[in-house]
One Martini backbone bead per residue (centre of mass of N, CA, C, O) as a GRO file, in nm:
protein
  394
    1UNK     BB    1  -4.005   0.596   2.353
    2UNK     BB    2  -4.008   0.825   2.105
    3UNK     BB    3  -4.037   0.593   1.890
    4UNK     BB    4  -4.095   0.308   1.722
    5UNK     BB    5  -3.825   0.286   1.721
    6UNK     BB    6  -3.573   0.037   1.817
    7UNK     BB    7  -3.317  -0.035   2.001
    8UNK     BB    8  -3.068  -0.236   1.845
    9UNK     BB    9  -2.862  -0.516   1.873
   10UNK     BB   10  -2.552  -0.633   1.745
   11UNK     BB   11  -2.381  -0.971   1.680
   12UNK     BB   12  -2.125  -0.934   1.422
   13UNK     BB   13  -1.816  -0.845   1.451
   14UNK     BB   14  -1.695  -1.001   1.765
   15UNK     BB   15  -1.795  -1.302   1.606
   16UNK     BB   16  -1.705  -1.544   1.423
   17UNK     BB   17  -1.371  -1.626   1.342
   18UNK     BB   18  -1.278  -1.934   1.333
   19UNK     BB   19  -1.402  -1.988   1.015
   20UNK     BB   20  -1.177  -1.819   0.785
   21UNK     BB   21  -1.096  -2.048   0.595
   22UNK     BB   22  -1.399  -2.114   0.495
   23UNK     BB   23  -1.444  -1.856   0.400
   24UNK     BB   24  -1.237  -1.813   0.159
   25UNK     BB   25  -1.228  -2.070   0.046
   26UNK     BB   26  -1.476  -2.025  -0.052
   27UNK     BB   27  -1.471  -1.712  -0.210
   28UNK     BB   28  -1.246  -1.804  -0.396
   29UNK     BB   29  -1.482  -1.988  -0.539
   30UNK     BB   30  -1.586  -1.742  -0.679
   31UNK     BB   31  -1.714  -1.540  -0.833
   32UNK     BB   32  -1.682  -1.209  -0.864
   33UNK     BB   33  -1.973  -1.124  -0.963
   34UNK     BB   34  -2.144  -1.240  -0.704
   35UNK     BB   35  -1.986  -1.117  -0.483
   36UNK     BB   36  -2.075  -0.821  -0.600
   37UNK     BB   37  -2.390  -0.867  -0.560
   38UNK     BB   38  -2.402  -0.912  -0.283
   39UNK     BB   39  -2.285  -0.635  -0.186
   40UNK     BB   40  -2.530  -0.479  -0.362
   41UNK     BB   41  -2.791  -0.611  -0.180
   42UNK     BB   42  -2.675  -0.509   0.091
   43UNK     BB   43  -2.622  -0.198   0.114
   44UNK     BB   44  -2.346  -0.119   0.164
   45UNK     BB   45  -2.184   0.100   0.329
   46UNK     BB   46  -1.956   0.306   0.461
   47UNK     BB   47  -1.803   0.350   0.782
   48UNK     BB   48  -1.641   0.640   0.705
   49UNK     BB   49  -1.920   0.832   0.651
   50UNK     BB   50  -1.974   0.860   0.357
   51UNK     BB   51  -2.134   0.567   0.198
   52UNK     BB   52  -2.029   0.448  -0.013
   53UNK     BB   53  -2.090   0.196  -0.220
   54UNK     BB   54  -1.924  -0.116  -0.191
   55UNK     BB   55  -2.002  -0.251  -0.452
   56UNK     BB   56  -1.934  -0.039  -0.664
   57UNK     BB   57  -1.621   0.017  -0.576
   58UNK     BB   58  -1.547  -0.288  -0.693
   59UNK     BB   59  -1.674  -0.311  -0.938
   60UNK     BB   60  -1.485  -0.074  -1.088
   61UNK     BB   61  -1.202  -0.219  -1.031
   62UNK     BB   62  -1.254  -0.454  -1.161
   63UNK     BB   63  -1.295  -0.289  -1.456
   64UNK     BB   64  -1.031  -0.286  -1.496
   65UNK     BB   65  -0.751  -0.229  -1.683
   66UNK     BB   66  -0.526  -0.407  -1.499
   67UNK     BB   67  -0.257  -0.567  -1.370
   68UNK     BB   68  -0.220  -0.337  -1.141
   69UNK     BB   69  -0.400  -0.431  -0.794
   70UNK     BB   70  -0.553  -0.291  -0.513
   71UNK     BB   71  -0.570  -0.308  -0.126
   72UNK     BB   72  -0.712  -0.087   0.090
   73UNK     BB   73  -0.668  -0.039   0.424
   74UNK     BB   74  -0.797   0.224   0.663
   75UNK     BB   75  -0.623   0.227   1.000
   76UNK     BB   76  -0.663   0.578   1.033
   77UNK     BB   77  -0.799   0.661   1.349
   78UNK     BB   78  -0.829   1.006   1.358
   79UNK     BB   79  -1.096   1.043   1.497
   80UNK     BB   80  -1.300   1.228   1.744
   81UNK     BB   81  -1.408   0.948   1.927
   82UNK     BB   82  -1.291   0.751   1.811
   83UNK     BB   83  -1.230   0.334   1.895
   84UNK     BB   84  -1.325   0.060   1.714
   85UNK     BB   85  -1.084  -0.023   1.512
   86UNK     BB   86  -0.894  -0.129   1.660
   87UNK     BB   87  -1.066  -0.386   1.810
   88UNK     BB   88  -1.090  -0.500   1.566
   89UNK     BB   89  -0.793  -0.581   1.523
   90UNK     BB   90  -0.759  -0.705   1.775
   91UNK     BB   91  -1.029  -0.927   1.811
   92UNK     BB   92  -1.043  -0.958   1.440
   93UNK     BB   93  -0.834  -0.979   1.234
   94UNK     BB   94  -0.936  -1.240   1.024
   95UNK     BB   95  -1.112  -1.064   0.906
   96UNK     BB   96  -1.010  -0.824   0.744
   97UNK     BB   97  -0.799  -1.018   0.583
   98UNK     BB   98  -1.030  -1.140   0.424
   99UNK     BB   99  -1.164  -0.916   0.328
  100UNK     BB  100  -0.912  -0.831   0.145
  101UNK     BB  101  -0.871  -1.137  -0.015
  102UNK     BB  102  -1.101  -1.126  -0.154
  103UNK     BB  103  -1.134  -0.841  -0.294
  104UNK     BB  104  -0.860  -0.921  -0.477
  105UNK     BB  105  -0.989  -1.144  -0.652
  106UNK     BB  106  -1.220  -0.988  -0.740
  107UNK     BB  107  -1.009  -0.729  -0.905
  108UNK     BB  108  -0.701  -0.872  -0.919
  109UNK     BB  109  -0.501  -0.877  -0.658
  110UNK     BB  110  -0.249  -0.946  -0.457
  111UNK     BB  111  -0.247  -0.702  -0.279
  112UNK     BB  112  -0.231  -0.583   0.048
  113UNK     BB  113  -0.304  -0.272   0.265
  114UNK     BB  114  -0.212  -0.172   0.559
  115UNK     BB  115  -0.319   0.168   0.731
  116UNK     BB  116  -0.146   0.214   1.053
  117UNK     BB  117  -0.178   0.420   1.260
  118UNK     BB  118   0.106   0.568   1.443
  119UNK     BB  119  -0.062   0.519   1.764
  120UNK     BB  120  -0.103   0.187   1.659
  121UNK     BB  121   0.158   0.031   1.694
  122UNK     BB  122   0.080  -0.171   1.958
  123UNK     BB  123  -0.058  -0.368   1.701
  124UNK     BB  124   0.203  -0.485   1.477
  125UNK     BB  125   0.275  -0.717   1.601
  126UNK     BB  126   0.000  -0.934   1.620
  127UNK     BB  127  -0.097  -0.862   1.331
  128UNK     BB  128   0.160  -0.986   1.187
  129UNK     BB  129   0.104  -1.278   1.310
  130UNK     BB  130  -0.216  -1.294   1.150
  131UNK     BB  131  -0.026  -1.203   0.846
  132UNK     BB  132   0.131  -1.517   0.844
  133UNK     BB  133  -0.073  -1.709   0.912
  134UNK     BB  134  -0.255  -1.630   0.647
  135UNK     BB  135  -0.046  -1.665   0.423
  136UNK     BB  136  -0.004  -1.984   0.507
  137UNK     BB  137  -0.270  -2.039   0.389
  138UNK     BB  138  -0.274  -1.941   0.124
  139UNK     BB  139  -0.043  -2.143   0.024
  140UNK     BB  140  -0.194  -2.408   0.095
  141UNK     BB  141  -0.451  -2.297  -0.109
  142UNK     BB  142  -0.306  -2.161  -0.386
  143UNK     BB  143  -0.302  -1.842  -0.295
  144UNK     BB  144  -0.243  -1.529  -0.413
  145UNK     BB  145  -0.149  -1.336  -0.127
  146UNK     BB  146  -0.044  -0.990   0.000
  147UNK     BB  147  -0.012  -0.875   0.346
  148UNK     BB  148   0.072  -0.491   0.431
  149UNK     BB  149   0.198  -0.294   0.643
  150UNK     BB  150   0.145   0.084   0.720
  151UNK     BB  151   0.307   0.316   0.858
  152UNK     BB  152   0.208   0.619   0.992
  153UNK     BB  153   0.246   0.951   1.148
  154UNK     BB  154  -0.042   1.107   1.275
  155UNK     BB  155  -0.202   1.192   1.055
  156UNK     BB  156  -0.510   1.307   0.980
  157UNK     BB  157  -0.523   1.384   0.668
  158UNK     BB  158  -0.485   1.070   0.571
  159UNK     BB  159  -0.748   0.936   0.617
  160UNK     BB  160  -0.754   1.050   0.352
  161UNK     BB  161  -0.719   0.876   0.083
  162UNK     BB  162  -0.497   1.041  -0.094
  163UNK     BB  163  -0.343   1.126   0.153
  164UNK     BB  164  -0.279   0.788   0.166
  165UNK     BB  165  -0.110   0.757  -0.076
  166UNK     BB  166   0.103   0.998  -0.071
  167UNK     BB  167   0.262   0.834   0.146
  168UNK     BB  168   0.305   0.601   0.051
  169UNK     BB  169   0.485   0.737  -0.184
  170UNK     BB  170   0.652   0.921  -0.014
  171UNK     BB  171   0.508   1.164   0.047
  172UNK     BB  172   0.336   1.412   0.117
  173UNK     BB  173   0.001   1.446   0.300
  174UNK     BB  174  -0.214   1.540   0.007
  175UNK     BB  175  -0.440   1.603  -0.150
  176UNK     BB  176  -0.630   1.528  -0.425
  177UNK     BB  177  -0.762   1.560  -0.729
  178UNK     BB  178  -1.076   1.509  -0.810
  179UNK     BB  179  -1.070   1.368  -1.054
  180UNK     BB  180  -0.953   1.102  -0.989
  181UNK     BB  181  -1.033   0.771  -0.871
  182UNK     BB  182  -0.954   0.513  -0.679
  183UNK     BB  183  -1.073   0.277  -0.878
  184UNK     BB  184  -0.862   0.373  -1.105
  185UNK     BB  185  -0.690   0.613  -0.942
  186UNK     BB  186  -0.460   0.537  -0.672
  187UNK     BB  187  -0.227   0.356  -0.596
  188UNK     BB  188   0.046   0.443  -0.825
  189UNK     BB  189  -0.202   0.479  -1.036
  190UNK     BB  190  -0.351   0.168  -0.988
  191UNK     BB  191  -0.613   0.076  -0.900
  192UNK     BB  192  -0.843   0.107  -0.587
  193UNK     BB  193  -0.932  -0.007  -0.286
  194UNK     BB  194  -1.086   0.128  -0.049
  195UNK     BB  195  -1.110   0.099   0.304
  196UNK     BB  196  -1.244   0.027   0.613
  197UNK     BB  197  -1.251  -0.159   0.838
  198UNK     BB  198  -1.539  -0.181   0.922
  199UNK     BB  199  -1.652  -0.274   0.653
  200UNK     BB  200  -1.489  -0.527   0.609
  201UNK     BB  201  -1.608  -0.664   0.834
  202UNK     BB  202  -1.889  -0.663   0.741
  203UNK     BB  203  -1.799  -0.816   0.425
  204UNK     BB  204  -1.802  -1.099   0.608
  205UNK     BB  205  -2.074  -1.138   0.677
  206UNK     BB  206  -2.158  -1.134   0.380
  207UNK     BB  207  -2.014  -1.403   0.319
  208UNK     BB  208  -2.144  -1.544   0.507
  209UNK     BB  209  -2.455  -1.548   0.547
  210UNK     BB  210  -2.554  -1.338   0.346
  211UNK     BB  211  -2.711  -1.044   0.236
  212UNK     BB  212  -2.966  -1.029   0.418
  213UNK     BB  213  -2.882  -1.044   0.712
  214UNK     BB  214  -2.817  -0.757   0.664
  215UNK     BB  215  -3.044  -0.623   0.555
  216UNK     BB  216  -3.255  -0.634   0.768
  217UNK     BB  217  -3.114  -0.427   0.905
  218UNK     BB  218  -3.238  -0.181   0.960
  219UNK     BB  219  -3.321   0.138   0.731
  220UNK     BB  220  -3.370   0.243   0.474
  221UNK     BB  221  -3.061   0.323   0.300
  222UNK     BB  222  -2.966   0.160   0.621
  223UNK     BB  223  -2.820  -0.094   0.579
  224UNK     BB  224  -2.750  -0.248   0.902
  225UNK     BB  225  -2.473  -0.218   1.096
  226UNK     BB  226  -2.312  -0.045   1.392
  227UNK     BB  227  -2.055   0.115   1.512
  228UNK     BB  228  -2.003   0.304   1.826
  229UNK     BB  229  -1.827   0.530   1.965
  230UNK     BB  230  -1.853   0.611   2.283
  231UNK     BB  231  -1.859   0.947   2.436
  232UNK     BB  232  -1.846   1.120   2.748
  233UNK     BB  233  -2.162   1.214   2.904
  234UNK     BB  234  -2.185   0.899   3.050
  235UNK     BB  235  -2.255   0.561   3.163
  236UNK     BB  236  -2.189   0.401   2.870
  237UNK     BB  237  -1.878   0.355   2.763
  238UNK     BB  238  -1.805   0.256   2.449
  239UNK     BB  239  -1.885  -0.013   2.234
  240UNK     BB  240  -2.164  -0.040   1.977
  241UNK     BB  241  -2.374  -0.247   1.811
  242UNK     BB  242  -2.597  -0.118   1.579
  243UNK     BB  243  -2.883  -0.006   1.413
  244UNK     BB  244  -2.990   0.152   1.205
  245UNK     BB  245  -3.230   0.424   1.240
  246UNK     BB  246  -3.229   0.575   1.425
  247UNK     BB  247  -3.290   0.797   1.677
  248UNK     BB  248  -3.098   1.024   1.913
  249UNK     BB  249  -3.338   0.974   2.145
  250UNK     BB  250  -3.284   0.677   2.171
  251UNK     BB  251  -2.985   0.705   2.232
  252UNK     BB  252  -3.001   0.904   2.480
  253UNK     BB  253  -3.183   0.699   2.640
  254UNK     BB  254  -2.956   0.482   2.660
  255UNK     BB  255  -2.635   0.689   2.711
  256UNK     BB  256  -2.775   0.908   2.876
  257UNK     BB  257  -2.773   1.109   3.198
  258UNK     BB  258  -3.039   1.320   3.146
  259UNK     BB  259  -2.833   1.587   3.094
  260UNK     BB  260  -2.844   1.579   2.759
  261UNK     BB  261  -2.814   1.860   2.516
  262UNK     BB  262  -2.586   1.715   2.349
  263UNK     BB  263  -2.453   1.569   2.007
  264UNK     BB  264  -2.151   1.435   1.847
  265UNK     BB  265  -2.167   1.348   1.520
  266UNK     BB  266  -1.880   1.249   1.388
  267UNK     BB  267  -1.713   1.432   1.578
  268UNK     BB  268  -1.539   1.707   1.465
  269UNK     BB  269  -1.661   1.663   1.130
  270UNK     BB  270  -1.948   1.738   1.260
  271UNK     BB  271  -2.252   1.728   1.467
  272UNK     BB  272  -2.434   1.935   1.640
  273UNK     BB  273  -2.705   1.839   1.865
  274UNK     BB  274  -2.967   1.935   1.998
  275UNK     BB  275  -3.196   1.884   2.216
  276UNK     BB  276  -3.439   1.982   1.981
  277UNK     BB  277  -3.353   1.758   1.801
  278UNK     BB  278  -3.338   1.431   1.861
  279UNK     BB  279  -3.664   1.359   1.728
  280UNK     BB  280  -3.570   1.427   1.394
  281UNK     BB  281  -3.309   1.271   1.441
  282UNK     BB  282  -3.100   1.054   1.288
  283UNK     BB  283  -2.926   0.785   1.179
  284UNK     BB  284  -2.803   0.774   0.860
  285UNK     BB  285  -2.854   0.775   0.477
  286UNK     BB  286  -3.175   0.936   0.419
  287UNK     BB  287  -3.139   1.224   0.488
  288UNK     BB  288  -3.422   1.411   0.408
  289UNK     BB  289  -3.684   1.165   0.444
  290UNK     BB  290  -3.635   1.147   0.773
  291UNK     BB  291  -3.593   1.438   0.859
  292UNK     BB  292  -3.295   1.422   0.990
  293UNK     BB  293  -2.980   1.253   0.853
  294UNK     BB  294  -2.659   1.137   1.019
  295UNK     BB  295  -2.382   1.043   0.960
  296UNK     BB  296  -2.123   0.794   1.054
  297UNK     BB  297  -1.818   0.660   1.173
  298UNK     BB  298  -1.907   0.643   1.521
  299UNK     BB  299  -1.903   0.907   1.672
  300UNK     BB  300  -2.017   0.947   1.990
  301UNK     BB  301  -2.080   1.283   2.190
  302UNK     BB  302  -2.183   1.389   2.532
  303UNK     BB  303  -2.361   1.648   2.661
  304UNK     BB  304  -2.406   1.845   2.918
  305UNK     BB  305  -2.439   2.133   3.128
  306UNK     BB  306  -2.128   2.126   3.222
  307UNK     BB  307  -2.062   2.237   2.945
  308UNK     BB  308  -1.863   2.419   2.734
  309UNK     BB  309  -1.925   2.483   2.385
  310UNK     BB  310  -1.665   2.697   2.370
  311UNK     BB  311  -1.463   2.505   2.446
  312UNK     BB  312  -1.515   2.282   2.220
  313UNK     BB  313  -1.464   2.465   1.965
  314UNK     BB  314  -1.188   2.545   2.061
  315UNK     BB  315  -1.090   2.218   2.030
  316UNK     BB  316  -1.165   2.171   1.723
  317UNK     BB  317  -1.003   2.412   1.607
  318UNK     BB  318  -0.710   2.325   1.706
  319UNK     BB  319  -0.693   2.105   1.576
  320UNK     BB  320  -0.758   2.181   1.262
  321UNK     BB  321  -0.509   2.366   1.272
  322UNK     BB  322  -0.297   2.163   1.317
  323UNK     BB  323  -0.417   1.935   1.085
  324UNK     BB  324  -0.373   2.090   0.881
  325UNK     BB  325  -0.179   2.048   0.580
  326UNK     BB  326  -0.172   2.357   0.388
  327UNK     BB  327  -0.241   2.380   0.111
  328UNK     BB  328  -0.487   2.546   0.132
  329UNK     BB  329  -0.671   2.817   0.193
  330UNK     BB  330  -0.927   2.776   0.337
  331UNK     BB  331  -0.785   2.574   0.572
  332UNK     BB  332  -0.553   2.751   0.649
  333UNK     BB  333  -0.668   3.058   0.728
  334UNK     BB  334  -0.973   2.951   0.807
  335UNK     BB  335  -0.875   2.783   1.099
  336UNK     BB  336  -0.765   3.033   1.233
  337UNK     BB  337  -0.966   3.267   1.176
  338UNK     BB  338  -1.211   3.098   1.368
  339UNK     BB  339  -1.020   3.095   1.638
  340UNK     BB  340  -0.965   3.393   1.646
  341UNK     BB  341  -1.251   3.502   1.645
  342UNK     BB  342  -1.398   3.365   1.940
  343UNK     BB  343  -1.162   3.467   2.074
  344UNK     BB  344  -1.272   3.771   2.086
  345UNK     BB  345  -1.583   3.763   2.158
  346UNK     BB  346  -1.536   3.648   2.446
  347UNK     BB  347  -1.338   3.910   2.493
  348UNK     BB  348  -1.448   4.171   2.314
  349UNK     BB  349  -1.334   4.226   2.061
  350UNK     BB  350  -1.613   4.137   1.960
  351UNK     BB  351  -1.908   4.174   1.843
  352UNK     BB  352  -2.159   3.926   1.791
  353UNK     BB  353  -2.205   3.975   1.455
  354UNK     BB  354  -1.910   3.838   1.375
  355UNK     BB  355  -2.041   3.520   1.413
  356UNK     BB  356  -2.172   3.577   1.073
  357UNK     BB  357  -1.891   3.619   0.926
  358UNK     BB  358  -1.795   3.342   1.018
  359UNK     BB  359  -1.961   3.190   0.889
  360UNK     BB  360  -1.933   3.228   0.614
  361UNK     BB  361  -1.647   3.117   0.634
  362UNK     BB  362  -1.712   2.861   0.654
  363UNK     BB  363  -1.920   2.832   0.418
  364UNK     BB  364  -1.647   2.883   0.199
  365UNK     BB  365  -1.496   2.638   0.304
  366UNK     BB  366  -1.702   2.396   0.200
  367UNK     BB  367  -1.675   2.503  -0.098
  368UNK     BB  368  -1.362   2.540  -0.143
  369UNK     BB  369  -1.213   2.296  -0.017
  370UNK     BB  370  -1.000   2.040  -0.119
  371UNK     BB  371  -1.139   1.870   0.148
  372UNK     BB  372  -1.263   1.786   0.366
  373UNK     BB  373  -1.140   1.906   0.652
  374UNK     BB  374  -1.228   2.206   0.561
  375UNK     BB  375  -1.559   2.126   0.431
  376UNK     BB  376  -1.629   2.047   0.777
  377UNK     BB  377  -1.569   2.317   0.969
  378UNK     BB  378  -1.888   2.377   0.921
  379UNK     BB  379  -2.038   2.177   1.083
  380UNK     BB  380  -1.958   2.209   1.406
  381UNK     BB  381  -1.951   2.587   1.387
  382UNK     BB  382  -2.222   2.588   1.311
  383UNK     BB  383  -2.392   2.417   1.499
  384UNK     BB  384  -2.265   2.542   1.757
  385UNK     BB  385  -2.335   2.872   1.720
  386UNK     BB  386  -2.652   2.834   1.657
  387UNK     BB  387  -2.742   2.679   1.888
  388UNK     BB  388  -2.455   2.848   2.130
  389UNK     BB  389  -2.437   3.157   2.115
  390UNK     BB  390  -2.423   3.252   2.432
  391UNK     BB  391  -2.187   3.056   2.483
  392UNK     BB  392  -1.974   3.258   2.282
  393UNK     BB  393  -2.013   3.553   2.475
  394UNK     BB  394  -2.059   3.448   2.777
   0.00000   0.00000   0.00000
């Protein structure tokens, strides 16, 4: 191994689920306040890629005064190269069910609501069988909740959290100027946990084990364990739960071919690692206090040299000019012409210098664009071009 981390496997995701009855039960007669400080001990960050601390997001909307408060599930999981979001709602969904019905108790909401992704309508049928079984138990035991799908339309924007409020609200999907933040002000104007699937599913291991448990995985800052989706030219696609707190090249010598040059951290709106970099870079939300730590909400896709980066670029570009959602102007205008440079550059129609206008251009989208969506294509942009300048021109 390139350092002394171990790449370690866990298996708290996709098992023990039979017992969500009495998991429910027990914590629904917990106070609010021990619930929350076990989920703030346990230092869970967000799986979708943000990190923002679980318990104090829960903290927030519990502090708030309000009748009526929501919670809502985000399985609109619709970043390239992710695929984990799905196994989890079809083979433990009542892990998730449970954890939305806890988060209820905890900030005093009726209902909760999936968001799931418009592709993922196959899911709809069985899913609705065990928000029914689910349903059915909590009128058993006097606990009042009720959970609802909310199917998406296939907009990547959605993901976005409040342009997946605007959409339950029947609005176009369009994010929200923040703050407010949807702590305080979420769907309908009030008070709203959002978390994703996966976070969701998290925090059921840590209401039945107790947060040490959960503690002890990972490493300073990245603690418990991650899905990962796999996928690109590897031997082993697929998802896997590993500990945060890798390095890139523990992963790569895991998962990759031998001849793995590049990795796509988080998607298309992650960063692109050069094989001289995989012994720097962790996986984890350490920042830069070792190495450099780059977050994912999942996505590795792994290149080897077979594979051509402006192509790659050229897919990502395509893809964020489709999905932008056209409200701002540097995401609307600069996601086009981003697409438009490189291939003018490759076509011999602007000389390699225009790569540097292009550069800029990424960089005042990341601080100018109103949301994610913009804010990041300048990470996939800059990440590919400084690394694979050679292989945009020629």
């Amino acid at each position: 191994m390139s350092t002394n981390y171990q790449l370690k496997r866990a298996d708290f995701i996709f098992k023990d689920e039979n017992d969500w009855e009495e998991v429910l039960k027990n914590n629904i007669n917990r106070p609010p306040n021990e619930l929350i400080n076990e989920l703030i001990s346990s230092e869970l960050k967000g799986r979708g890629g943000a990190g923002f601390p679980t318990g104090l997001k829960w903290k927030i909307s519990a502090e708030e005064v309000n009748d009526v408060k929501y919670v809502i599930c985000n399985a609109d999981e619709g970043e390239p190269g992710t695929f984990k979001d799905r196994e989890i709602l079809s083979k433990v969904p009542f892990k998730v069910l449970t954890a939305i019905a806890i988060c209820g108790h905890v900030i005093g909401a009726k209902i909760g609501f999936i968001y799931l992704r418009g592709e993922y309508f196959f899911l709809q049928t069985e899913l609705n069988k065990a928000i029914n079984e689910f349903e059915y138990y909590c009128r058993e035991i006097n606990f009042d909740f009720s959970i609802k799908i909310f199917m998406g339309s296939g907009a990547y924007i959605c993901g976005e959290e409040t342009a997946l409020f605007e959409s339950m609200e029947g609005k176009r999907g369009e994010p929200r100027n923040k703050p407010p933040f949807p702590s305080s002000f979420g769907y309908m104007g009030k008070p709203t946990v959002i978390n994703n699937v996966e976070t969701l599913a998290h925090t059921y291991t840590i209401f039945k084990y107790g947060s040490k448990r959960f503690y002890d995985l990972g490493v300073q800052y990245s603690r418990g364990s991650k899905l990962f989706s796999v996928s690109g030219d590897t031997p082993k696609p697929g998802i896997y739960e590993l500990e945060l707190g890798m390095s890139l090249a523990d992963f790569v010598d895991e998962f990759g071919d031998d001849d793995t040059k590049a990795v796509q951290v988080g998607g298309a709106s992650g960063f692109l690692v050069p094989r001289k970099r995989f012994n720097e870079t962790n996986i984890g939300f350490q920042g830069k206090l070792v190495g450099i730590s780059l977050p994912t909400g999942g996505s590795m896709m792994l290149f080897n040299s077979s594979r051509s980066m402006f192509n790659v670029l050229d897919n990502y570009l395509n893809f964020f000019a489709e999905e932008s959602c056209g409200q701002c102007t540097p995401c609307r205008v600069g996601c086009q012409q981003l697409l438009r440079g490189i291939k003018a550059v490759k076509r011999g129609e602007k000389n390699a210098q225009y790569l540097d206008k292009m550069l800029k251009l990424a960089e005042t989208m990341q601080f100018t664009a109103k949301c994610g969506l913009g804010q990041s294509v300048a990470n996939s942009f800059s990440s590919i071009v400084e690394n694979f300048r050679e292989e945009m021109i020629y």
